[in-house]
C-alpha positions as CSV (number, residue, x, y, z in Angstrom):
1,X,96.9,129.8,95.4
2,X,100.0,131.8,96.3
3,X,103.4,129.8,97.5
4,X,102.8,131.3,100.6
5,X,100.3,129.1,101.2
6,X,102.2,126.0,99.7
7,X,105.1,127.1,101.7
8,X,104.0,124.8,104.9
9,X,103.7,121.7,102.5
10,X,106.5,119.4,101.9
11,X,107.4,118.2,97.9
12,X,107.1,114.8,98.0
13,X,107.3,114.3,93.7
14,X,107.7,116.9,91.0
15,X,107.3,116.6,87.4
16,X,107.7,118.5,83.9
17,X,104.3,117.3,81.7
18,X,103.4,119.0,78.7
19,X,104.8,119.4,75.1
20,X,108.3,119.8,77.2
21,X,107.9,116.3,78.3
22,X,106.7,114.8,74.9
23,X,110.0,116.9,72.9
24,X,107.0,118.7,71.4
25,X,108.2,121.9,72.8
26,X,109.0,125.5,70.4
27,X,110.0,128.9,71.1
28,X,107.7,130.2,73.2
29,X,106.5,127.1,74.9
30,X,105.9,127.5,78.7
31,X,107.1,124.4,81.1
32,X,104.0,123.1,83.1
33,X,105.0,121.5,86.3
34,X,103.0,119.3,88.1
35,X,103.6,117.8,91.8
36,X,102.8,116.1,95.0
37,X,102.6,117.9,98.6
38,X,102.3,116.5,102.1
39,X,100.1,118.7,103.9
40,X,102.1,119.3,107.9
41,X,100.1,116.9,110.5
42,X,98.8,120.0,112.2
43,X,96.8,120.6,109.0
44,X,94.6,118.1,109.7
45,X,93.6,118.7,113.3
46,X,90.1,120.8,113.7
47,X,87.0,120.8,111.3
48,X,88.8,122.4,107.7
49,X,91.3,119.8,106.6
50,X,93.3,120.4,103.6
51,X,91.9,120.5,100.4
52,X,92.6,117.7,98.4
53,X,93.7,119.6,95.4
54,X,96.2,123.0,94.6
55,X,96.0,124.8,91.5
56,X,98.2,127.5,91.0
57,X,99.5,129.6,87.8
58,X,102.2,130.8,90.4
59,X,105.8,130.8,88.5
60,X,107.3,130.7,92.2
């Protein structure tokens, strides 16, 4: 999913899991992210609300 798309959402919690969390991290090791979004009210109004989950390898 692109950021455009997350763009309307509002970040309600963000996090840094992964071996950067545990202090397992080396050279190399990427930073995975994780977070909580608040879909905007107007996503919920019609017959396709917001999927419950986003998954995205998106840096940005």
């Amino acid at each position: 999913m692109s950021s455009v798309m997350l763009a309307g959402m509002h970040l309600l919690l963000s996090g840094i899991v992964g071996s950067v969390a545990y202090g397992l991290a080396r050279p190399g090791s990427d930073v995975d992210r994780i977070g909580v979004f608040a879909a905007p009210t107007v996503a919920f109004h019609g017959l396709h609300p917001p999927r419950e989950s986003v998954v995205t390898t998106d840096p940005t």
